[in-house]
C-alpha positions, 0 to 999 in steps of 0.5 A: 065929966069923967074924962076932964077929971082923968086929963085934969087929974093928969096935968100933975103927972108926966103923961102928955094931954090936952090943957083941961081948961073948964067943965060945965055940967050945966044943961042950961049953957050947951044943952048937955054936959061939956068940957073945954081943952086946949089946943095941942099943935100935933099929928094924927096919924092914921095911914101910911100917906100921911104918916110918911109925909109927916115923919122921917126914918128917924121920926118913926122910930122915935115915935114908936118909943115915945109911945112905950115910953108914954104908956110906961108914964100912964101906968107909973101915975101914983094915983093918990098924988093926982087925984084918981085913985077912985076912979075905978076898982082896984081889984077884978079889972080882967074878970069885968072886962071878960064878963062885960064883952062877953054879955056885949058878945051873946046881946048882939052876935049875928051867927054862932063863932065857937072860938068866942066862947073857947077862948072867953073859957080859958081867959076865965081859967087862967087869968095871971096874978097882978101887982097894984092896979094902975091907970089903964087907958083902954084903947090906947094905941098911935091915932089916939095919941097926937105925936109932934113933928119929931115923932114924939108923943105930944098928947094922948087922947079918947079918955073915956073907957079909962079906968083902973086895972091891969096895966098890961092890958094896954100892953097887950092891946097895943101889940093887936092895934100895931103893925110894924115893917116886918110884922105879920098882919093884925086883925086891925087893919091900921097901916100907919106903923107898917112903914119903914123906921117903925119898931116892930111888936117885939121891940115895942115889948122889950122897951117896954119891959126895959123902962117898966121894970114889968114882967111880960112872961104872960104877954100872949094871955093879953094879946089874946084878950085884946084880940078877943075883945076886937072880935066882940066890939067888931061884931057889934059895929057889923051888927048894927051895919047890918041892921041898918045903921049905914042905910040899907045896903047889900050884906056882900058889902059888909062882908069884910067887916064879918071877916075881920071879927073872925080873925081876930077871933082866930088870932085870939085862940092862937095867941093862947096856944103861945101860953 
């Protein structure tokens, strides 16, 4: 029900989604609550393959500014005009994110990392002041959003942890789930936007500010807390593999999955010391 109203509320605006054609909360019907959407003729693109296949040198830069672009529109939505001005708090949005992965974090750890905790200490401390809260998608980066052949942005998808808040959070989050050609390596391991004609991050950043009019000074606080809280819902995926979610398997074969939370637990420390 919350993600038809986003992406119904969002037909009104000049953020690309899915047709939201019907809600139906009756169990009667499905079993469970459901919606309908249409169907957008698109990409998804998700490896290197595939996304060279797809798109030309020209398609991928395209398609790297038309995902700023898309992002910039997502955080410019004037929330009473399409109906979503309650969706969430206006106020706290980085204080409830540290306080909610950081419970995620202790509920569900399988070994003491001290830079967790080092780093959800002086996000706490140092958390920037903001302008009016926006929509914030909340995992928004390229294989949740379906691009057309020309690399344009057609449809963003995966609406449900969208709320309201700090819009630079979706800007510091895209920096840790992107990779560009000439980019050092993430914490994520997504391949997609490594390949030739992509933007790298600092391009991604300074288009954005361009067509945002945002301040990005304190960038490295949200690329700090979007690696920090990779490393705490990547603990919970390996928490379950190891508890036997995949079937029993030997821990050796679960040991990258415990190296990528590590890393980015690493990342997350060293992008603050940019501060």
């Amino acid at each position: 029900g919350r993600e038809h109203k986003i992406i119904s509320g969002l037909q009104r605006s000049a953020v690309p989604v899915a047709p939201a054609l019907g809600f139906c909360d009756d169990e009667a019907v499905n079993d469970a609550p459901f919606y309908v959407m249409g169907f957008v003729d698109g990409h998804v693109l998700r490896d290197r393959a595939s996304t060279e296949a797809i798109l030309d040198l020209a398609g991928r830069r395209r398609a790297s500014e038309s995902i700023v672009d898309t992002m910039a529109a997502i955080h410019a939505v004037d929330l009473e005009a399409v109906g979503l001005a309650d969706l969430g708090k206006h106020e706290g949005y980085i204080a409830r994110q540290l306080k909610r992965w950081y419970g995620q974090w202790n509920a569900q750890k399988t070994r003491e990392l001290p830079a967790v905790g080092e780093v959800h200490e002086e996000l706490s401390r140092r958390i920037p002041e903001r302008g009016p809260a926006t929509i914030v998608h909340g995992d928004y980066r390229l294989d949740n959003c379906m691009v057309g052949d020309d690399g344009r942005v057609v449809a963003v998808l995966d609406w449900e942890i969208c709320t309201l808040g700090d819009p630079m959070a979706d800007v510091g989050l895209l920096q840790v789930y992107w990779t560009g050609p000439n980019d050092a390596a993430s914490a994520w391991t997504g391949s997609a936007t490594a390949t030739p004609g992509f933007l790298d991050r600092a391009d991604l950043a300074v288009r954005y500010a361009e067509v945002s009019g945002r301040d990005l000074s304190q960038l490295p606080f949200y690329v700090s807390l979007a690696y920090w809280k990779l490393a705490c819902i990547l603990e919970g995926v390996y928490a379950r593999y190891l508890g036997g979610a995949l079937g029993q398997r030997d821990p050796s074969e679960l040991e990258p999955f415990k190296q990528q939370v590590e890393g980015a637990a690493a990342m997350a420390l060293a992008t603050l010391e940019q501060l």
